[in-house]
N, C-alpha and C positions, 0 to 999 in steps of 0.2 A: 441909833447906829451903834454898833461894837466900837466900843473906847480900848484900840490898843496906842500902846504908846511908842514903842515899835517905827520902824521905818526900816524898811526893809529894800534889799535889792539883788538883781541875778539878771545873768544872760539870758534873754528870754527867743534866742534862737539857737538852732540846732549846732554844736560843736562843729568845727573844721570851718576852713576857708567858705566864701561867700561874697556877693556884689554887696550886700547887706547885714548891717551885723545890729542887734536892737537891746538894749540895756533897757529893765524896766524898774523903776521906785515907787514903791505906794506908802503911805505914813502919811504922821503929820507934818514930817519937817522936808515933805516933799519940795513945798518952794522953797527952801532955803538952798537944797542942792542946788537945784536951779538957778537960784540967783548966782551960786558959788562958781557955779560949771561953765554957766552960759553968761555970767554978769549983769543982770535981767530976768526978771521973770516972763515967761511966752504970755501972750491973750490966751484964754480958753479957747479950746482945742481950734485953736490957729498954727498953723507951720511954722517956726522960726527955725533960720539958716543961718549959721554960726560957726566961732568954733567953741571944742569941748577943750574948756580946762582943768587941771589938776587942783588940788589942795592949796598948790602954793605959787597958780597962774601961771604952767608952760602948759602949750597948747598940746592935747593929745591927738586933735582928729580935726575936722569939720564934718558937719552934718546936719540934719534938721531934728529940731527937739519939737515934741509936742507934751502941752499939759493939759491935764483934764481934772477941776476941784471936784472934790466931792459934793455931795454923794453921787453926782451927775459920771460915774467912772465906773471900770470894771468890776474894782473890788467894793467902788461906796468910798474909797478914801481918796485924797489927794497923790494923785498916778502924774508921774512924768517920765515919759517916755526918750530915751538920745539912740538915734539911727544914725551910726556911722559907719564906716567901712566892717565887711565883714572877716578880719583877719583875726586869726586866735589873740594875736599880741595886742593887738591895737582894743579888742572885748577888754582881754586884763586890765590892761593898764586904765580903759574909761571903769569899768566894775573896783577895781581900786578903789580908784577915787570916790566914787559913789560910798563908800565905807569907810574912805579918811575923812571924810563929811559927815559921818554920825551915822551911817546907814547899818545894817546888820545884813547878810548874808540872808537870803531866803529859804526857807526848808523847802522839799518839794511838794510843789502844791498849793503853797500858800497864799497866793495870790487868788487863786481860785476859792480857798478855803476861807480866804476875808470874806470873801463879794458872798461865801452863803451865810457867813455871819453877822452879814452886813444886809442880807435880804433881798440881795440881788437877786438870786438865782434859790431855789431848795435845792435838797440833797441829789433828785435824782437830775437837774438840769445840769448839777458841779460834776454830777459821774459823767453825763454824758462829751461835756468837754474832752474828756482823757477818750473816749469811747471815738470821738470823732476825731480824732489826733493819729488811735491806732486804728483805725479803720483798716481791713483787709479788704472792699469788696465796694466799688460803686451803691450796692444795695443797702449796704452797714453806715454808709456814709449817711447814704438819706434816711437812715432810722435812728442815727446818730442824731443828725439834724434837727430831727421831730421831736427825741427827746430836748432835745437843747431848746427848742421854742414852745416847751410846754405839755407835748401830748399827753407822754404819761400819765407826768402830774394832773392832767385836767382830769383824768377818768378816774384816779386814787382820789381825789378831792369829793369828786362826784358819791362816790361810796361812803367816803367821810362822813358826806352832808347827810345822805340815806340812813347813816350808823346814829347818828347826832341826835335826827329828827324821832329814830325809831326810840332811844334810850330817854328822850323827854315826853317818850309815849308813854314807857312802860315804868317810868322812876315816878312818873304822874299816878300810878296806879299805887304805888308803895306812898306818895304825900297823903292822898285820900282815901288811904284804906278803911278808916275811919268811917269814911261815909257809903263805905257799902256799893261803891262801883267798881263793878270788875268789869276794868276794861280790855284785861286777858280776854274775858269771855269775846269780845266783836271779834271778825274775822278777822279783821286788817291788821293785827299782829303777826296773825299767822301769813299773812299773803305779804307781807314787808318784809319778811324774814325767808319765804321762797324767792322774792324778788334780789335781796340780796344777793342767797347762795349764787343764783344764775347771773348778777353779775361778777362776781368772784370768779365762776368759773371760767366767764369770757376772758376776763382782763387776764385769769392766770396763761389762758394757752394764748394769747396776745403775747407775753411776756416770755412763755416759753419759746414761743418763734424769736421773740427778739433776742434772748439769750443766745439759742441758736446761730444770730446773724453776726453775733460779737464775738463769741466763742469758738465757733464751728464744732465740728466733730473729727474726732479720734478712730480713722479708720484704719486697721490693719487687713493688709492681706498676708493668711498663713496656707499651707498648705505641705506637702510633703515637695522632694526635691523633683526638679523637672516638671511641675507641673503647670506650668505658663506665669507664675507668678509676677517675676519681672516683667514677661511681653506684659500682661496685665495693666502695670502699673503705667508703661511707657503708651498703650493705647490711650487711657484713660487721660493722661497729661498732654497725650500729642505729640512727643518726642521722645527721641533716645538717652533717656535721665538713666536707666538700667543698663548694665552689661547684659546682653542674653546669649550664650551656646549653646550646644545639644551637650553638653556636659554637664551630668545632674551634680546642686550645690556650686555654683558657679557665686551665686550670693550668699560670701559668709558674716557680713555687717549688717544694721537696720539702716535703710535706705528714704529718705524723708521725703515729700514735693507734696507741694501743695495744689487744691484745685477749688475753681470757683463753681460750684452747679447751682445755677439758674441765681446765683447768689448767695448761696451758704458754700461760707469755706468747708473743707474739709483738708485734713492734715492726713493726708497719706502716708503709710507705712508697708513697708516691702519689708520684709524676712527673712532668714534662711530657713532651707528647708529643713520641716521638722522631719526627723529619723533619729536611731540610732548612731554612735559615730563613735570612733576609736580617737578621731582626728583631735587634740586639744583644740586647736584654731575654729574648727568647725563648732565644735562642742560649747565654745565659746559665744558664736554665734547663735546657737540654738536658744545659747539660756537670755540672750538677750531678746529672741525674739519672743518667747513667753513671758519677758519683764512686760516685752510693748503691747500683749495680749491683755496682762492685766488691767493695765490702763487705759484700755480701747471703751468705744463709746458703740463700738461696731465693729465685727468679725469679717472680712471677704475669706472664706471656706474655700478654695480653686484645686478642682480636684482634676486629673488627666483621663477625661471623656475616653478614651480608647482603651484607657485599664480600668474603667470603673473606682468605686470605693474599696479600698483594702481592709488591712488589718491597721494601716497607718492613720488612715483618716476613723475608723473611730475611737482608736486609742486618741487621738488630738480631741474627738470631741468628748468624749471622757473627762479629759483635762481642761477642757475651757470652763470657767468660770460660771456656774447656773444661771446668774443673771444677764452673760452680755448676750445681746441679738447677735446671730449668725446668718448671713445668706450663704448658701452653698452655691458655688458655680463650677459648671464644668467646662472647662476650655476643652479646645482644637476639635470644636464642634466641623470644622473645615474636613477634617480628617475621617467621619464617618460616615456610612454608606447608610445607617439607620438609626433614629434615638434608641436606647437600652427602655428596654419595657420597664427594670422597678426603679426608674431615676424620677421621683413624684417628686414637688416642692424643690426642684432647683432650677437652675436658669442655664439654659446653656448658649454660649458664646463661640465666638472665633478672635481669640488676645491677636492674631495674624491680618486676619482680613477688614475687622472691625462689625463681624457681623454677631447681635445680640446685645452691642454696646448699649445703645439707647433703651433697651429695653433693662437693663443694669441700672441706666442712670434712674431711670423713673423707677426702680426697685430702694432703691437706696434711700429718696426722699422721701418715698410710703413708709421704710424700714424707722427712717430717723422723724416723721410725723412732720415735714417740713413740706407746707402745700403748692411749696414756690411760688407764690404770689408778695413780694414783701413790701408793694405798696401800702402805706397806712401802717405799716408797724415802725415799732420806738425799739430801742437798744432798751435790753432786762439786763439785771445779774443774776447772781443766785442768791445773793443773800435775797434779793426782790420776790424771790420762787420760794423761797424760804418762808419770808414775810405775808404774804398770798398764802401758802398752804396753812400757816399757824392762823391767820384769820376765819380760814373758813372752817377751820375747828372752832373758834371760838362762835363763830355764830352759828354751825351743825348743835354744838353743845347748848347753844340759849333753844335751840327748837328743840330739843329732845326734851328741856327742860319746861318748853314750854307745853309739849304734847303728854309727857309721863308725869310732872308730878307738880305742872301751875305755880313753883316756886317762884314767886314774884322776884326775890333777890338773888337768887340764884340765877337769873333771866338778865338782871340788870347787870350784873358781877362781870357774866361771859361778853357780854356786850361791850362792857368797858374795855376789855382787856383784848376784841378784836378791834378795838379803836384804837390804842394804844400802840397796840400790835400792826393793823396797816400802816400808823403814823409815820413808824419807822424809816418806810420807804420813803418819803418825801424829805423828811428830818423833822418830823414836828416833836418825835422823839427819840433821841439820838445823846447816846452815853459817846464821851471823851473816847474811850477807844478803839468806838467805832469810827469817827471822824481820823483819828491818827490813821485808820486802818485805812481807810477810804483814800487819803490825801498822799498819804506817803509812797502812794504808789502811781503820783504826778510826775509830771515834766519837773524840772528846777528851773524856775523861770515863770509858771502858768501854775 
């Protein structure tokens, strides 16, 4: 077990009023608060109903405390928990005390950051805590969840052992080079090292959906003024989040809402229209709405079906960025008597009637490679998509080395360093600030 010496404590519920309010301590000198608070120590994780005292015995609350020794507890140390009223005042003044009693104040995350220290939990079961805390989506919950009891980690462990096995094949070859067996020469180097890649490649688009599901995407709708942009946004949400008039530029701020399709959030962005403009105020809005371009994950293009594409719209796409994806759409499909013969490769809608919507929404998740299915997926990050692409260079690299030039050490070298390199994700190799990085972006409290 991690020997800190530490004793730590934090409100371990959410800020503001509450029927419930939950103080948590983990350390070594857990029972002693206990004894101090409560004047007794509880049974393991038995209820005791009490009151909560101070430093110097007046009563601040009553409530039920619970303790849990270790390493049988969340973090592996000796955790005691006091639930008492949930009023801002009445948290202080029991979290005080908790620290006139030798406690120290909790960084965020720490709690969490014990229990991986402590082995509770690896690194990606500790993210996924915080992953299921922010959860935007019924579907992020439960891929939240998956990771929290395992999944991830089981299939990164599974490759591990595959990496493990294959590297006592091939270091086996470098002990006995002496005796003249070249065990490069059997196939089964070569067919252990394609079996990898293909799992590498699963787990990574596993992990890219689940990134997906935590993260969502970054969609902008741009387009010039007047051209259904706002009905757009308000179809797409189900309500009148937009101002809309027949008066073009009507929207001169970025306009935000969000939506859940099929499960993946997405982060909606409405615009001003892009044109020309004398207006400061407008002009202002312009340049914000190519800030929200830049950072888009995804372009809605909504051009005004009844005037065609201008000189406006491909000046806009001139200006968008070579990398992001664009769908063009043409609204107020409502409004013509005929589709325009050279409109290939767009989609056309009615932002009024709601007619092409669905055929938008299933553009969108082909567009962003999200197959809407998200049973069986776990919550990714990117460092995780990170960790996955650097491995399977490293083991591309041991097969190139193993097909062009039989270097035995140069086979085992690349090998290492994609083991090394998956580890990461789980934390079997994890530098200090990477963990500061990971943790400090907890609850206080958890």
């Amino acid at each position: 077990m991690h020997r800190n010496l530490d004793t730590i404590a934090a409100i371990a519920t959410a800020p503001g009023r509450g029927g419930v309010g939950i103080v948590r301590v983990s350390g070594p000198h857990a029972a002693e608060v206990a004894r101090c608070c409560l004047g007794r120590l509880p049974s393991p994780r038995q209820a005791l109903y009490g009151p909560f005292m101070d430093a110097q015995g007046e009563v601040i609350d009553d409530g039920i405390a619970l303790y849990f020794p270790g390493p049988h507890s969340y973090t592996g140390e000796d955790v005691l928990e006091l639930q008492g009223h949930g009023g801002p005042v009445v948290m202080d003044l029991l979290l005080g005390a908790c620290l006139a009693m030798g406690c120290r104040m909790a960084r965020a995350g720490e709690f969490t950051e014990r229990a991986f220290l402590n082995d509770r939990m690896d690194l990606t079961q500790a993210e996924a805590v915080a992953d299921l805390i922010d959860a935007g989506s019924a579907a992020a919950v439960r891929s939240a969840r998956r990771s929290l009891d395992g999944g991830f980690s089981r299939q990164v462990n599974l490759i591990l052992s595959a990496l493990t096995e294959l590297r006592v094949f091939v270091e086996a070859d470098l002990d006995f080079s002496e005796e003249e067996l070249d065990l490069l020469a059997e196939g089964d180097i070569q067919y252990r090292i394609e079996s990898l890649l293909d799992q590498l490649a699963t787990l990574t688009e596993q992990a890219r959906q689940g990134n997906l599901l935590r993260e969502g995407a970054h969609l902008v709708i741009a387009g010039r003024p007047n051209a259904g942009k706002s009905s757009l946004l308000n179809r797409l949400v189900d309500r009148e989040a937009a101002i809309v008039t027949a008066v073009p530029g009507t929207t001169r701020d970025v306009l935000r809402e969000h939506l859940s399709l099929d499960g993946l959030p997405l982060h909606l962005v409405d615009t001003a229209g892009l044109r020309q403009s004398d207006d400061p105020v407008e002009q202002e809005g312009i340049r914000r709405a190519w800030a929200e371009i830049e950072r888009a994950d995804l372009v809605l293009l909504v051009v005004d079906a009844t005037q065609g594409e201008g000189e406006e719209e491909k000046e806009i796409r001139r200006r968008l960025p070579p990398r992001l994806p664009v769908i063009t759409v043409y609204n107020k499909l409502d409004q013509l008597t005929q589709l325009p013969a050279d409109a290939s490769d767009v989609l056309f809608i009615s932002a009024r009637t709601g007619e092409g919507i669905s055929t938008l929404r299933e553009a969108l998740k082909a567009q962003l490679h999200y197959n809407g299915h998200p049973e069986g997926l776990f919550t990714a990050r990117r460092r995780h998509l990170d960790a996955l692409a650097r491995t399977r260079d490293h083991v591309q690299a041991a097969n190139d080395q193993l097909i062009i030039t039989r270097a035995t050490e140069l086979i085992a070298e690349e090998l290492r360093l994609a083991q090394e390199t998956l580890g990461e994700i789980t934390g079997r190799v994890s530098a200090d600030d990477l963990l500061g990085e990971i943790f400090s972006a907890f609850c206080i409290g958890k």
